[in-house]
C-alpha positions as CSV (number, residue, x, y, z in Angstrom):
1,X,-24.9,60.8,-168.3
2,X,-24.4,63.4,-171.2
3,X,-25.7,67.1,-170.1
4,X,-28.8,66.8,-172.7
5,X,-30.7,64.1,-170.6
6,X,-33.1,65.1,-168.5
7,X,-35.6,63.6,-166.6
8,X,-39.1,64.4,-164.7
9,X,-41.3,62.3,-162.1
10,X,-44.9,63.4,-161.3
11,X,-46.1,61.2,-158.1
12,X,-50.0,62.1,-159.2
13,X,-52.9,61.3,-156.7
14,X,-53.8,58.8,-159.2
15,X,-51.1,57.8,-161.4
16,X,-47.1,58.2,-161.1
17,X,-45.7,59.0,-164.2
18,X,-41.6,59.6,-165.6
19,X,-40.7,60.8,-168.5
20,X,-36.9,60.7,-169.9
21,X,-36.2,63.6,-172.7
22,X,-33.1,64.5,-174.7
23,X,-32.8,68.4,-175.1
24,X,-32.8,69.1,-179.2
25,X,-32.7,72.9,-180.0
26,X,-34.4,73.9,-177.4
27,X,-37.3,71.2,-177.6
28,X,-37.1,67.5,-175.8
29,X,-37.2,64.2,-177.3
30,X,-38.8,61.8,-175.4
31,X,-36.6,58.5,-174.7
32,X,-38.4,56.7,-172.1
33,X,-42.0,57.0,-170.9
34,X,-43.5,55.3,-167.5
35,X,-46.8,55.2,-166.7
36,X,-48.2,53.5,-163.3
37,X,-51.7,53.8,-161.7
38,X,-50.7,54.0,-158.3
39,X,-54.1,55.2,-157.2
40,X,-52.1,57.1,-154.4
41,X,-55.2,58.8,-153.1
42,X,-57.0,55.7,-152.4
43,X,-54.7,55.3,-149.4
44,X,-55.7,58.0,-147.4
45,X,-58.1,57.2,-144.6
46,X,-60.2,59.8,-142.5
47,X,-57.2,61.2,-140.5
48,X,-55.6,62.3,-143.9
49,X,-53.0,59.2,-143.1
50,X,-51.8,57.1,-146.0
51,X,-51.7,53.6,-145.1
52,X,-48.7,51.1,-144.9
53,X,-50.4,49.1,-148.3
54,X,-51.0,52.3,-150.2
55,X,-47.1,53.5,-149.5
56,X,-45.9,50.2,-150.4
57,X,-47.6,50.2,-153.3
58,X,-45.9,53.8,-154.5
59,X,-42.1,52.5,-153.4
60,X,-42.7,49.6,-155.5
61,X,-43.5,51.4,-158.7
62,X,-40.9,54.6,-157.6
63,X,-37.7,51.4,-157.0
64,X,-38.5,50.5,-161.0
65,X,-38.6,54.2,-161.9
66,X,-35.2,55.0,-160.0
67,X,-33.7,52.2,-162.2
68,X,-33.7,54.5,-164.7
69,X,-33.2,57.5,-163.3
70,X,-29.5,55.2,-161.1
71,X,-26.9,58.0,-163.6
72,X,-29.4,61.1,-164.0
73,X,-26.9,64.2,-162.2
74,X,-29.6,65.9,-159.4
75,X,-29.8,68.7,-161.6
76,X,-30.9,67.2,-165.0
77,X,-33.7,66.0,-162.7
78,X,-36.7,66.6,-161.0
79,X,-39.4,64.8,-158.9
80,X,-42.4,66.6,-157.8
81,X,-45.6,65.6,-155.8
82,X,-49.2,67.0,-155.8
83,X,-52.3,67.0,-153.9
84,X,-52.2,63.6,-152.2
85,X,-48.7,64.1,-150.6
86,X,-50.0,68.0,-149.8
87,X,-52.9,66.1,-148.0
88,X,-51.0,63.4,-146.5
89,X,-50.3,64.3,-142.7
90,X,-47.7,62.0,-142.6
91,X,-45.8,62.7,-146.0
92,X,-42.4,63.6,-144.3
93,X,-42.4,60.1,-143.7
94,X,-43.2,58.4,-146.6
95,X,-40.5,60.9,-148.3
96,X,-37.8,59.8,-146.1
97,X,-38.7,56.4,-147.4
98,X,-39.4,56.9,-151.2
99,X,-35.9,59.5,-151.3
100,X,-34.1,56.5,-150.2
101,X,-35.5,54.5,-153.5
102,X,-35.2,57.0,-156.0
103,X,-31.8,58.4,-154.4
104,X,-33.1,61.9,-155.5
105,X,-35.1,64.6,-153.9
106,X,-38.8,64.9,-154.0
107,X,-40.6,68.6,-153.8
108,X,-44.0,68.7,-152.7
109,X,-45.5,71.7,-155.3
110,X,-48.9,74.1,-154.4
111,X,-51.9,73.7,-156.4
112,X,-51.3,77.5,-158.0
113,X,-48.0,75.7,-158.8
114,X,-48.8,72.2,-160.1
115,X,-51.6,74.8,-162.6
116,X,-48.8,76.4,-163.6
117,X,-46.8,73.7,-164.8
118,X,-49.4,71.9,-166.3
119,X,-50.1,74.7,-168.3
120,X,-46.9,74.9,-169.4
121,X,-46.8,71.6,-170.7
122,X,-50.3,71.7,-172.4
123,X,-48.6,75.0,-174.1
124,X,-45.7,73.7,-175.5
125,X,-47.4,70.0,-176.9
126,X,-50.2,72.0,-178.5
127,X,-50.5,74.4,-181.6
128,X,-50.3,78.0,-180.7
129,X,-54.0,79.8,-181.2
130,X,-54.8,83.7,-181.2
131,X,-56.5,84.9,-178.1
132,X,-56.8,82.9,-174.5
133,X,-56.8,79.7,-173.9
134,X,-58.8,77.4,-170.7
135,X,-56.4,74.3,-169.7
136,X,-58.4,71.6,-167.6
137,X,-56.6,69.2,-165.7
138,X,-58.4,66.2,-163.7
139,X,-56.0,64.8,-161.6
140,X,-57.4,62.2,-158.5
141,X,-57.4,64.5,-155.9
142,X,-57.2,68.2,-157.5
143,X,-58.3,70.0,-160.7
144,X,-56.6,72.8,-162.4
145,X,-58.1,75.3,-164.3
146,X,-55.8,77.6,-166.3
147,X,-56.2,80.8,-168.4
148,X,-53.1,81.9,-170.4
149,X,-52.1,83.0,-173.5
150,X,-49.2,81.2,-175.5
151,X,-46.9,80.7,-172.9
152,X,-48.2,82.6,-170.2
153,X,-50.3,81.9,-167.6
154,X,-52.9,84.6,-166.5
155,X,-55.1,83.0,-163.9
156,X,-55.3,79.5,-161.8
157,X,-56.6,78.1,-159.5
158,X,-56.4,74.3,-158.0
159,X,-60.2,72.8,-156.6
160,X,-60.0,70.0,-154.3
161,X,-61.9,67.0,-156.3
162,X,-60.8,64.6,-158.8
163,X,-61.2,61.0,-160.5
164,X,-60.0,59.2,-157.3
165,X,-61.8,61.4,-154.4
166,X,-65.3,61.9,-156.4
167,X,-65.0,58.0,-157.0
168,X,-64.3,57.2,-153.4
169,X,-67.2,59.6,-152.0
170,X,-69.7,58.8,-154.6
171,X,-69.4,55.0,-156.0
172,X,-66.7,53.3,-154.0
173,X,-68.9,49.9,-154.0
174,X,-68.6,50.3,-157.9
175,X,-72.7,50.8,-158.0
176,X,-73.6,53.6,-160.5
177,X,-76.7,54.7,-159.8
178,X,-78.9,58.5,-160.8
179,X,-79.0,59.0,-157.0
180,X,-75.2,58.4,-157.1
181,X,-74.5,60.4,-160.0
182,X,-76.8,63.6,-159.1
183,X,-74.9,63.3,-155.7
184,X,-71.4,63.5,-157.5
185,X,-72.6,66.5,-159.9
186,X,-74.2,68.4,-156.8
187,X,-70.3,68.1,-155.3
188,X,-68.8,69.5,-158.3
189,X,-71.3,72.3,-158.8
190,X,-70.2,73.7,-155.4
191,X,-66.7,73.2,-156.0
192,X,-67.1,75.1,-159.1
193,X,-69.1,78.0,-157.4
194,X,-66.6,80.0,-156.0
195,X,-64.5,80.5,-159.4
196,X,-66.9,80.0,-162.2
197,X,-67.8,83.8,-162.7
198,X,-64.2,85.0,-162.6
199,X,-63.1,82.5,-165.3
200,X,-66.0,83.1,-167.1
201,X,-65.3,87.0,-166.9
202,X,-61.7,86.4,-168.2
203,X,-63.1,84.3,-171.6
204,X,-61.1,81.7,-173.8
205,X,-60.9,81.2,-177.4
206,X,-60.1,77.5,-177.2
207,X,-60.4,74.8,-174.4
208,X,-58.0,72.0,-173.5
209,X,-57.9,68.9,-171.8
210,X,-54.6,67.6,-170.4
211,X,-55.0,64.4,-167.9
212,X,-55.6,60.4,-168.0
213,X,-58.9,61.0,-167.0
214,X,-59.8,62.9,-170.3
215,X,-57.8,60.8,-172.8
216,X,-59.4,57.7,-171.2
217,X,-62.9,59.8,-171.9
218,X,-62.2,60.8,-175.4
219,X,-61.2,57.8,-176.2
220,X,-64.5,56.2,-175.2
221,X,-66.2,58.6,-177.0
222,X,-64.2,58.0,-180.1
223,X,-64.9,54.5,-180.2
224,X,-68.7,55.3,-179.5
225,X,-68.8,57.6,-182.4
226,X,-70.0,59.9,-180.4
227,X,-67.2,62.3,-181.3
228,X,-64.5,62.5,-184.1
229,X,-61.6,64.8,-182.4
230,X,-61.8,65.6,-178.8
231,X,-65.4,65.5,-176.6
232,X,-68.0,67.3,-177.4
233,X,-70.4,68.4,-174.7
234,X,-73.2,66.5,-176.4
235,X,-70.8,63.3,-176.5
236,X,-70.8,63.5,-172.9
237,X,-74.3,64.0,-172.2
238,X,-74.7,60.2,-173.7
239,X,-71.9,59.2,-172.1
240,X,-73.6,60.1,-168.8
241,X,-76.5,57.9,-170.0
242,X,-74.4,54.9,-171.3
243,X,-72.5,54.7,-168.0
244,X,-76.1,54.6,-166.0
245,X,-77.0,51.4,-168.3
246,X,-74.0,50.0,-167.5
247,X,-74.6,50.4,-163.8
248,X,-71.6,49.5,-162.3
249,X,-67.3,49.1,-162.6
250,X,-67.2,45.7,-164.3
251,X,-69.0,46.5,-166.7
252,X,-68.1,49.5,-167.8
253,X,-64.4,47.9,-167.8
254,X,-65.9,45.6,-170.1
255,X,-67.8,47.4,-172.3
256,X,-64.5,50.0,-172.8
257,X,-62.2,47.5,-172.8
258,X,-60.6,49.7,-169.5
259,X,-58.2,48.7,-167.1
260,X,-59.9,48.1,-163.6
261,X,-57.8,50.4,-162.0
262,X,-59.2,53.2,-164.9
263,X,-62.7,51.7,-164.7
264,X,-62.3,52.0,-160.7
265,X,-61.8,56.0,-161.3
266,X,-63.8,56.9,-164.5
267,X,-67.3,57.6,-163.2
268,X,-65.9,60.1,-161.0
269,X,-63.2,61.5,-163.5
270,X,-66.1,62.2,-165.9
271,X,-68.5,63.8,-163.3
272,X,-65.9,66.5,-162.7
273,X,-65.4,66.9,-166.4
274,X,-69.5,66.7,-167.7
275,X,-69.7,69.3,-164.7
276,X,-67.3,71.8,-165.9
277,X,-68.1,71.5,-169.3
278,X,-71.9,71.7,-168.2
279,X,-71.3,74.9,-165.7
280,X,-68.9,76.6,-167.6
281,X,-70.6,76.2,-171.3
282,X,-67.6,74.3,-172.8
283,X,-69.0,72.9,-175.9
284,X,-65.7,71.0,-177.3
285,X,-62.5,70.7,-175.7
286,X,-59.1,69.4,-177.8
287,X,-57.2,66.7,-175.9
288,X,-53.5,67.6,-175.2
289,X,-50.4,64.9,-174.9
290,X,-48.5,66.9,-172.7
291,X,-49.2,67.8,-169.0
292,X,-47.8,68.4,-165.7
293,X,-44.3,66.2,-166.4
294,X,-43.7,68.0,-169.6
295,X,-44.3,71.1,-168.1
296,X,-41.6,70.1,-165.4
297,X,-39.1,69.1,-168.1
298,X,-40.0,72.4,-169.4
299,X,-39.6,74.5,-166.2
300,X,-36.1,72.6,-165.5
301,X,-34.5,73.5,-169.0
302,X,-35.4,77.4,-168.0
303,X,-33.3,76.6,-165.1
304,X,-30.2,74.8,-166.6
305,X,-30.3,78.1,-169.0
306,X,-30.4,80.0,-166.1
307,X,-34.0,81.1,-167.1
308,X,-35.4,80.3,-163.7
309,X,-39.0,81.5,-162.9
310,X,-38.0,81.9,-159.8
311,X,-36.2,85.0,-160.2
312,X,-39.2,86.3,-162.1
313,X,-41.2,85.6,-159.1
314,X,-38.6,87.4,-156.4
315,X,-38.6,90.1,-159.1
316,X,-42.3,90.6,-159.0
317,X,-42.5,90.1,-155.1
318,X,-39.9,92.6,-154.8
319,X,-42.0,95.0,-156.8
320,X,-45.6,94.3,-155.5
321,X,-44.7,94.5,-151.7
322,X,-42.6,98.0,-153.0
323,X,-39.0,96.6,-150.8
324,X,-36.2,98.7,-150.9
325,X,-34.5,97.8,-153.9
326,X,-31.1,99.2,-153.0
327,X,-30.7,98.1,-150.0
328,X,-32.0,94.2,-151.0
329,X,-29.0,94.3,-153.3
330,X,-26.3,95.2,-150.5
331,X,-27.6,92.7,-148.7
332,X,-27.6,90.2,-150.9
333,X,-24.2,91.0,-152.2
334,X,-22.6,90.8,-148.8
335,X,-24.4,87.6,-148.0
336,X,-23.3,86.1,-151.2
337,X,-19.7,87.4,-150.9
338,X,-19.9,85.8,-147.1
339,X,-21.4,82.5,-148.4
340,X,-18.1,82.1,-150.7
341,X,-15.7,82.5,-148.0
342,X,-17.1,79.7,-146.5
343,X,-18.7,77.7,-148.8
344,X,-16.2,74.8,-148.3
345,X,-15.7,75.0,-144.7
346,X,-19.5,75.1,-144.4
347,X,-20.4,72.3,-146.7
348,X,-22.4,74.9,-148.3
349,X,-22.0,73.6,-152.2
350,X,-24.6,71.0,-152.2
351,X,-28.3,71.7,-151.5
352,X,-29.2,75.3,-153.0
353,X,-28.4,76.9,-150.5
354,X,-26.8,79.9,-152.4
355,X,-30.0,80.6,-154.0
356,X,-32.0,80.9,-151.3
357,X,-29.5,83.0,-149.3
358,X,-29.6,85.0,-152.2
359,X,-34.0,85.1,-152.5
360,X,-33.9,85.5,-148.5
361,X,-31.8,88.4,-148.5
362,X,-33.7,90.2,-151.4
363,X,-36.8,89.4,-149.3
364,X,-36.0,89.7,-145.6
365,X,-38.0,93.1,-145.1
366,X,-41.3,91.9,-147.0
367,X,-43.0,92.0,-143.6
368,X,-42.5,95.1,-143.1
369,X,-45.9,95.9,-145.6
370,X,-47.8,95.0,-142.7
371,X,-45.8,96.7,-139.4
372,X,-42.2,96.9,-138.6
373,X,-43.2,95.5,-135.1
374,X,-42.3,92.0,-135.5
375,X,-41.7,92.1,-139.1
376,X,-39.1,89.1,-139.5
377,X,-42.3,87.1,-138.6
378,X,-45.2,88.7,-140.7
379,X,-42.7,87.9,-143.5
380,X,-42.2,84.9,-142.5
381,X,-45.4,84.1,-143.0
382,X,-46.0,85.8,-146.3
383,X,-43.2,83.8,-147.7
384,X,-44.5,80.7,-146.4
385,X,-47.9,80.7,-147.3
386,X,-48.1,83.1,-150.8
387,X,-48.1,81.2,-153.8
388,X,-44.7,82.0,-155.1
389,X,-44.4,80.4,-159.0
390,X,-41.3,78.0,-159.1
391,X,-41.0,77.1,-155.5
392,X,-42.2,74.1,-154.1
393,X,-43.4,74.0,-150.2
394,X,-39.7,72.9,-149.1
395,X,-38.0,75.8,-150.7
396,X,-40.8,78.2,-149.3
397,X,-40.3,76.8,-145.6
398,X,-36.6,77.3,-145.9
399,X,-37.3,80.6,-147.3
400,X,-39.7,81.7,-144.7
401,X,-37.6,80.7,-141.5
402,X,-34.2,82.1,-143.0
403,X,-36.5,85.5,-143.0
404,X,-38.2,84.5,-139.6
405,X,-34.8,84.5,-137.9
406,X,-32.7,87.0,-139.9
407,X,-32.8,89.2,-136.4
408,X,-33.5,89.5,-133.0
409,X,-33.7,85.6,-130.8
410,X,-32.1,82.8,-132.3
411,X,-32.4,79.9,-130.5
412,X,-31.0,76.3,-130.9
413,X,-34.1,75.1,-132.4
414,X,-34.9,77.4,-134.3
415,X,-34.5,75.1,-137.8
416,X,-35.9,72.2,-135.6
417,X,-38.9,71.8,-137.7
418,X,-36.7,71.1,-141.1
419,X,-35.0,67.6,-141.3
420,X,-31.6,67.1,-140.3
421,X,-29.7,67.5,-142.9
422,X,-31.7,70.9,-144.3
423,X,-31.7,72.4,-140.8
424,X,-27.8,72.6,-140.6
425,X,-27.4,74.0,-143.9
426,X,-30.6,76.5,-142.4
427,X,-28.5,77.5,-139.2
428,X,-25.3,78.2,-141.4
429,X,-26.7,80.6,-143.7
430,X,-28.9,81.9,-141.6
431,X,-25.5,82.8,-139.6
432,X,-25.1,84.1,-142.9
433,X,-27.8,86.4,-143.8
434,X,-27.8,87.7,-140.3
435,X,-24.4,89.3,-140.5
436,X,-25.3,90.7,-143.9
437,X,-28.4,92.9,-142.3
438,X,-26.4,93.7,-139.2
439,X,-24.0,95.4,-141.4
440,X,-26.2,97.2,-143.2
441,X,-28.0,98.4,-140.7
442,X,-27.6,101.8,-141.3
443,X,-28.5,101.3,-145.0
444,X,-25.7,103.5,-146.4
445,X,-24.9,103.9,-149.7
446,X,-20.9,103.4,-149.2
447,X,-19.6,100.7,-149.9
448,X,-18.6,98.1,-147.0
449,X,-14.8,97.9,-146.6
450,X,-12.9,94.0,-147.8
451,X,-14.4,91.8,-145.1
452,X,-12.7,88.4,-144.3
453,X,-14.5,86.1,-142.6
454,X,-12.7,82.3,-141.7
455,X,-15.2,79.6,-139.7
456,X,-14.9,76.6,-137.9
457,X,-18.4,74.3,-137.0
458,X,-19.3,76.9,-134.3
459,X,-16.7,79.6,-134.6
460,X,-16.4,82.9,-136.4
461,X,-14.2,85.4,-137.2
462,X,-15.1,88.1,-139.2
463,X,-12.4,90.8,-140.0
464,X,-12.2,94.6,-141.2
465,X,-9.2,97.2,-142.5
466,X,-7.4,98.1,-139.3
467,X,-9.2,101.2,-138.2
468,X,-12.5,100.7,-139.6
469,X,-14.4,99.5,-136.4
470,X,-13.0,102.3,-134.4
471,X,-14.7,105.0,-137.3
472,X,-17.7,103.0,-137.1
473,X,-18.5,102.7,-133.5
474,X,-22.4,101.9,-134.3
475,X,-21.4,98.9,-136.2
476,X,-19.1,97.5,-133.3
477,X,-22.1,97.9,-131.3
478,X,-24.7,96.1,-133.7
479,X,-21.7,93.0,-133.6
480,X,-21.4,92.8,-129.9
481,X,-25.2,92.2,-129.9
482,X,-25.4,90.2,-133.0
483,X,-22.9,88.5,-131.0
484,X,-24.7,87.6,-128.2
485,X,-27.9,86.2,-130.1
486,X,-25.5,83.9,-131.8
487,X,-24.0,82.8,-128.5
488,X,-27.8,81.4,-127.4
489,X,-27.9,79.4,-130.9
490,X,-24.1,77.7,-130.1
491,X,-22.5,80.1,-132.3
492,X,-19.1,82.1,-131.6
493,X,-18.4,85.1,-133.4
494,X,-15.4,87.4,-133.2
495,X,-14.8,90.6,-135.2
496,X,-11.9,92.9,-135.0
């Protein structure tokens, strides 16, 4: 598969969609686009479970997607899930199952992150404006709401409601009634509480949409007349009243010449968008092509550039939580200089792991903002649950319990809550980034001496300049009991 070819899944609460790209002067040409209404969200019951049917239904449509995607390298690739798999209590199943399909890797991304990307889509597919501009999203089971300028993103936040979840609580039977509807925009009002003064503080110069949900609007109101370009606020206001004459699915599928599985979902979808537009005074909104999967196309280039946000984000981190600068960069030198030593032996090529040895060891003190009692876990928990921009919820769990066990107990199970195949490559650099701290302990400014360090499985040796140990007495110490901690996690570490 030539290196220009890159490819993007977004397993949306509503709809999956691919799309295949070729990488032109810094732009993508699209070569493929797949669109399936999955209605994803419709599977999950009261527990938060999806079902058996609604699964089924999503590795149907995600075998004729990995068709395409049989030659794509892991790299030029990537697949990324939103609010329903975020939801889903049992989505580590249903990923072991739908990974087997695609043969590839899906991340599950935050709602600050899935904003983020969307708006980076919207960005790129749309004409560049002076001043701010308000991105709206309606996915089926979260909305985004985004304030940027050009390319950046300034403030965003992800609300729990959308075309499939509004549907399902308000007019599941298909009945569209005025009870019904003032019950739907009563539920959006109240979502919208809690961020509408903020985001009208920050003020926009232009609005755009960027989801099925609004295409499938404006092009009802297009055909209506009720609009030329885009919707209008007034366009939906007879909207509204056109869709309580219809009354009910069928015939509004009728009438609009929609899909059912579109009809099923559009009296909802457009109750989140007449509210927003209603509650936040958005009198016309321009309709965007691009969206969350062109955003992800776009975020993946940065990375094959070596442009990755992520190291904007550790950047940033590094700065707000004021970390020791110096002393993250011995660390992560000596980790990274450890991790090549053993990279083979280890198996350690495949998976990421330098990076995040690399981001852990940068990061391993952020706890200490809040008390150096216990800090490995307070920053465990930072790392975990802070919305980081670039990393999806897998890459922040392996993040957080590299830092969460970068010192003191290290027992056998401590990467037990990972899957297999990510908890060994866990323990190994966690072996890793532990030796790193150890021997910076003392956070000197000399340089460490050549270190050679040789593994097996379970076993390792780590050795200095003849001499060096003996003129260095506290380090020899900090090893024997580095030592012993690894011993309780099945490890065997010599020095000398």
């Amino acid at each position: 598969m030539p290196a220009d070819i890159v490819a993007a899944i977004d397993l949306g609460s509503n709809s999956f969609h691919m799309i295949v790209a070729r990488m032109v002067n810094g732009h993508f040409q699209i070569l493929d686009r797949l669109r399936e209404m999955v209605q994803f969200a419709a599977g999950l019951d009261g527990k938060n479970r999806l079902s058996e049917e609604s699964q089924l239904r999503a590795l149907d449509c995600l075998a004729r997607f990995g068709q395409r995607l049989r030659h794509i390298p892991p790299e030029q690739l990537r697949i990324v899930g939103t609010n329903t798999l975020r939801q889903a209590r049992n989505s580590a199943e249903f990923l072991v199952r739908a990974e087997a399909v695609l043969g590839h890797n899906i991340e599950i991304i935050s709602g600050y992150e899935e904003a983020r990307l969307i708006y980076l889509g919207v960005a790129h597919s749309v004409a560049d404006v002076p001043g701010r501009r308000l991105v709206v999203d309606i996915g089926g089971g979260s909305t985004e709401l985004i304030v940027g300028e050009k390319f950046d993103p300034l403030h965003l936040t992800s609300l729990k409601m959308g075309c499939v979840s509004l549907s399902r609580a308000c007019f599941d039977d298909g009945r569209i009634t005025e009870a019904r509807m003032k019950e739907a925009e009563l539920l959006v009002r109240l979502k919208l509480e809690p961020v509408t003064v903020e985001f009208q503080d920050l003020g926009w110069q232009v609005v755009t949409g960027a989801s099925g949900t609004i295409k499938a609007i404006q092009d009802v109101v297009a055909r209506e007349g009720w609009h030329r370009e885009g919707i209008g606020l007034e366009a939906l206001r007879r909207l509204r009243t056109a869709l309580l004459e219809a009354g009910n699915t069928a015939a509004i599928a009728a009438r609009w010449g929609l899909e059912p599985a579109r009809a099923r979902v559009f009296t909802g979808g457009f109750t989140v968008l007449h509210g927003l537009c209603e509650t936040l005074g958005l009198e016309r909104m321009e309709v965007s092509e691009g969206a969350l999967r062109e955003g992800v196309i776009y975020d993946l280039l940065g990375r094959i550039r070596h442009e990755d946000v992520r190291d904007r984000t550790i950047a940033a981190v590094i700065d707000r939580y004021g970390l020791d600068k110096a002393q993250a960069e011995r660390v992560s030198t000596t980790a990274l200089l450890l991790f090549e030593q053993v990279r083979d032996h280890w198996s350690l090529a495949v998976g990421g792991g330098e990076r995040i040895l690399e981001w852990a060891a940068r990061l391993y003190e952020i706890g200490m903002l809040l008390s150096y009692h216990y800090y490995h876990k307070h920053g465990a928990y930072i790392l975990e649950y802070a919305d980081l921009p670039g990393f999806s919820r897998s890459d922040q769990i392996l993040l957080a319990a590299l830092v969460h066990r970068h010192r003191r107990g290290f027992p056998p199970d401590a990467f037990d809550h990972l899957s297999r195949d990510v908890a060994l490559l866990a323990r190994r650099l966690c072996v890793l980034l532990r030796l790193a701290v150890v021997l910076h302990r003392g956070r000197s400014r000399q340089p460490l001496p050549p270190l050679s360090l040789r593994v097996s499985p379970q076993r390792l040796e780590l050795r200095f300049p003849d001499g060096w140990l003996d003129e260095h007495p506290l380090t020899r110490a900090d090893l024997d009991v580095e030592a012993r901690y690894l011993r309780k996690a099945g490890f065997r570490l010599g020095f000398g």
